[in-house]
C-alpha positions in Angstrom: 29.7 48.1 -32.6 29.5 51.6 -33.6 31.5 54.5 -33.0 29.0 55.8 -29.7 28.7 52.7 -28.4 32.5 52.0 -28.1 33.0 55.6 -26.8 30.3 55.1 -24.5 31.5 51.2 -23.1 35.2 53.5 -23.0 33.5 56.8 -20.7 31.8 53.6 -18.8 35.1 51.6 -17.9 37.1 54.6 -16.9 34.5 55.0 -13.6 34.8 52.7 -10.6 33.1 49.7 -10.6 30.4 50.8 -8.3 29.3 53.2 -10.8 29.9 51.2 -13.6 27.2 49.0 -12.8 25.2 51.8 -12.0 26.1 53.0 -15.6 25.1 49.9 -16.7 21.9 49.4 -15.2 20.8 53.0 -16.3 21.6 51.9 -20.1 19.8 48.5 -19.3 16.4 50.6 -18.1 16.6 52.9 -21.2 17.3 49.8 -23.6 14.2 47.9 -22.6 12.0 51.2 -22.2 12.8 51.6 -25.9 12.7 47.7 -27.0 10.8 45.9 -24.6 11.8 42.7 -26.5 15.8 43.3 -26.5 16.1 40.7 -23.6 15.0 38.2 -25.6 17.7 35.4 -26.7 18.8 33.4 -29.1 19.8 29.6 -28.4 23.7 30.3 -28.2 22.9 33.6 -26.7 21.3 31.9 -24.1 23.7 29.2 -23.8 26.9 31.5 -23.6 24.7 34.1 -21.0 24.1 31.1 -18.5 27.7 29.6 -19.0 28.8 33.5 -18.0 26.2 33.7 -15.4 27.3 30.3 -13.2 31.5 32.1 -13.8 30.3 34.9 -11.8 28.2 33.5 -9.4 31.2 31.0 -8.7 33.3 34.1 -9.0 35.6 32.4 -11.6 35.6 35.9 -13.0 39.2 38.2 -13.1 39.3 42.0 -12.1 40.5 44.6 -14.6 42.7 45.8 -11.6 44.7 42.2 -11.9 44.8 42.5 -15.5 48.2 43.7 -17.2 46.6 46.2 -19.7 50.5 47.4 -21.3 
């Protein structure tokens, strides 16, 4: 990942999470406006985005507030 993008994914996870997924779904609209074709996937992209998919929609998923981040 380069150096903008990790500062970027860093300015992004310091916000609440309601604006981080605003954040993210700004970034999402300018990604595709500039490659329409990013959302394609690979086979094991596609097989480790469902498998992350059905975790959150059966909210097997852990907040960054229970995490212990020292």
């Amino acid at each position: 990942m380069s150096a903008i993008a990790q500062k970027t994914v860093s300015m992004i996870n310091m916000l609440p999470e309601k604006d981080q997924t605003l954040a993210y779904e700004i970034i999402k609209k300018l990604v595709l406006a500039w490659d329409p074709d990013f959302t394609k996937l690979t086979a094991e992209e596609r097989k480790r985005f469902e498998a992350a998919k059905a975790e959150i929609e059966n909210n097997d998923v852990v907040s960054h507030d229970e995490i212990n981040w020292d």
